[in-house]
N, C-alpha and C positions, 0 to 999 in steps of 0.2 A: 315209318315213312322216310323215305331216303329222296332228297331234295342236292339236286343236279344243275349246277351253274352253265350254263352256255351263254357265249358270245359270239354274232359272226362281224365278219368286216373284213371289208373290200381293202387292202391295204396298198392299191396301187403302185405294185409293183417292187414295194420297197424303195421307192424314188425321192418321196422327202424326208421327213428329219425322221431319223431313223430311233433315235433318242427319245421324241418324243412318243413316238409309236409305240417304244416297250414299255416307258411309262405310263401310256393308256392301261396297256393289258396287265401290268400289272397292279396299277391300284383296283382297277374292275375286278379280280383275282376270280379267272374264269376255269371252270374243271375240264373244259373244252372249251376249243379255239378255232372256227369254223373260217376258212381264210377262203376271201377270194381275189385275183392277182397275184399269184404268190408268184414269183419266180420262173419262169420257162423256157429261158435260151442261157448262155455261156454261165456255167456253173451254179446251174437253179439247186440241184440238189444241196448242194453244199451250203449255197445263200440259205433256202429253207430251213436247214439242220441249224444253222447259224443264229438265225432268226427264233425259232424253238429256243436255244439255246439262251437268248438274250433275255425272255420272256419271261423263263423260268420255266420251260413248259419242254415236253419229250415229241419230236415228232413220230407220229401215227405213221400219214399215209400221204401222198399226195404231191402234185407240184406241178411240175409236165406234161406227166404222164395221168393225169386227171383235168387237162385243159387250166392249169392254173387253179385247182381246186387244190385248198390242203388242211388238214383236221391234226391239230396237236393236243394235247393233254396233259391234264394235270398227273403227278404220280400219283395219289392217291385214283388215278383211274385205271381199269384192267383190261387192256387190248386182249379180246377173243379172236377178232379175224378184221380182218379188214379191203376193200377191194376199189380199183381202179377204173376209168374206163374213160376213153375218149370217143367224143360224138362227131361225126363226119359232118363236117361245112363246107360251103361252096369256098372256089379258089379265093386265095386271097381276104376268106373271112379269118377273123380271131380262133383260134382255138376253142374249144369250147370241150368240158366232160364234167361228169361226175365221181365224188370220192366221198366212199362211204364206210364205217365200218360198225361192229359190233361191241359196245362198251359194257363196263360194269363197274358202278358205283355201292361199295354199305354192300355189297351180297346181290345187288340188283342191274337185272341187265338190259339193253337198252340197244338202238340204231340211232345212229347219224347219217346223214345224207346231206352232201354241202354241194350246193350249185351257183353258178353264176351264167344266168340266161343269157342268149344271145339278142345285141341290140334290134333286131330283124323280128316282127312280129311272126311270120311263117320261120323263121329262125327256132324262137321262142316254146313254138308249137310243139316242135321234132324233141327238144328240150326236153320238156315237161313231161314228156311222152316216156321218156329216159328213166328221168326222175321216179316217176310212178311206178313205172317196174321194178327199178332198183326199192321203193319203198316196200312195195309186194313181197321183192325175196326176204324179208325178216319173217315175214309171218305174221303171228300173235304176239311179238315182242314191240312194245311202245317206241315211235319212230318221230323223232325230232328231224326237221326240215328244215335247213337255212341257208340263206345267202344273197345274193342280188339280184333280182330278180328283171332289172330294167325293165320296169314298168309299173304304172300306178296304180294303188288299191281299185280294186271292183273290174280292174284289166280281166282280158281272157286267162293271165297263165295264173290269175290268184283265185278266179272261179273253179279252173281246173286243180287245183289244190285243195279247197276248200272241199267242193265235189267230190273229191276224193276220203272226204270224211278228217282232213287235218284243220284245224285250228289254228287260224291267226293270232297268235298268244299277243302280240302290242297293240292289235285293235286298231283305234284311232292313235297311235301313238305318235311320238313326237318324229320329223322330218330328219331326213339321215343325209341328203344331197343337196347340192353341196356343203362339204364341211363347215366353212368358214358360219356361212348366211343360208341353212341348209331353207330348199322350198319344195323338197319332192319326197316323199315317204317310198324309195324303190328299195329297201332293205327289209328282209323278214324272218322271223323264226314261226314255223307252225310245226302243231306236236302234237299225236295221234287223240281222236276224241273217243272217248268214254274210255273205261277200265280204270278208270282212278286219276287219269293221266290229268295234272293240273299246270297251268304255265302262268308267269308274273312279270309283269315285264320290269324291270329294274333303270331307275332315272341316271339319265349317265349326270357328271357334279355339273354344276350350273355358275360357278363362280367364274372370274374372270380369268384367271391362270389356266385351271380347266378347261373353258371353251378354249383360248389361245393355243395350249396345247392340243387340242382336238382338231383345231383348225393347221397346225404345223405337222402332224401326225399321217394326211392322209386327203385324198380327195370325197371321201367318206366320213360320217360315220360309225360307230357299232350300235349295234343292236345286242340287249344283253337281256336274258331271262332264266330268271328261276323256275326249275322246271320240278314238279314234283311225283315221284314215283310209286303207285301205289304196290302196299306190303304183299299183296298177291301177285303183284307183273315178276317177267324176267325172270324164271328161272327153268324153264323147258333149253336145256344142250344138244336140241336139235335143230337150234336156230342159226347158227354163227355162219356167219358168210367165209368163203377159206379168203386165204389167208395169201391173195396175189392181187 
């Protein structure tokens, strides 16, 4: 059984304490790192690499050129392919895409797909729409889903997920929005149901330093899960998404 760390989290752009943000990720010491906000105008790529960099983590894919979506990893993780894409908004809306790629953990292989929906309910929709495709081209290979979703459980775009046969792995879990005084659960990981695929949600520390730093870290936030892979998934190499 090969058991697969993910966290995602909105990190707002890299705007507040920057310091405290790598010390989120890394005491969570996550195998993947599902980002959303990451960097998207004057010297994102390099901010991104930087950011990877400070974490302790190798960037994947992502930044801009995925509407502010970005996926890094841990080394002990194995980039097969990986892919980009941005989704067309109306003038003067936020960017918005998907970034996704093919991983392998212990011999086992797996999909990511990291999104950050747009604040616009018909925004949302076109979204989601994205998402599901991009979940589609893996195939039979077990497909974790995460990110911001701007919007509250039992919403249209967590029905349309759900419906889609993934799994809310935090369930009722604890509230991601605001940081500080969080009162909105719009954070998620969902990960493909049946074939073995099992997810946990993981309590981020509750002590007082810890929240403080959560709360300097980010206007979010994370969401962390143990995800676990059963001994038959992931080993068909005609899954892997190329490699642009």
């Amino acid at each position: 059984m090969t058991t697969v760390r993910l966290m995602t989290y909105n990190v707002h752009g890299l705007r507040d304490d920057l310091s405290a943000l790598t010390a989120v990720v890394e005491d969570l010491r996550p195998d993947v790192l599902v980002v959303q906000e990451a960097p998207k105008l004057l010297r994102w790529r390099s901010r991104c690499a930087g950011f990877a960099r400070a974490a302790g983590l190798l960037y994947v894919a992502g930044g801009r050129t995925a509407g502010g979506n970005l996926l890094l990893a841990h080394q002990r993780t194995v980039v097969h392919g990986h892919a980009e894409e941005r989704i067309p908004q109306r003038l003067r809306d936020p960017i918005r895409g998907v970034v996704s790629a093919t991983l392998g953990v212990g011999g086992r292989k797996f999909g990511v797909v990291g999104v950050h929906l747009s604040l616009s309910a018909a925004g949302r929709v076109r979204d989601v729409d994205r998402v599901l495709a991009t979940v589609r081209s893996f195939g039979d290979l077990p497909v974790l889903v995460a990110g911001d979703l701007n919007e509250h459980p039992g919403g249209p775009s967590w029905r349309a997920l759900t419906g889609a046969g993934l799994q809310d792995v935090a369930g009722d879990g604890a509230h991601t929005f605001p940081a500080g005084e969080p009162r909105a659960r719009i954070d998620a990981v969902f990960v493909s149901s049946g074939g073995g695929v099992r997810g946990r949600a993981v309590d981020l520390p509750a002590d007082d330093e810890s929240r403080a730093r959560l709360a300097r870290a980010s206007d979010h936030r994370p969401v962390v899960v143990d995800v676990e892979l059963g001994t038959d998934l992931g080993t068909d190499p005609g899954t892997d998404l190329g490699t642009g």
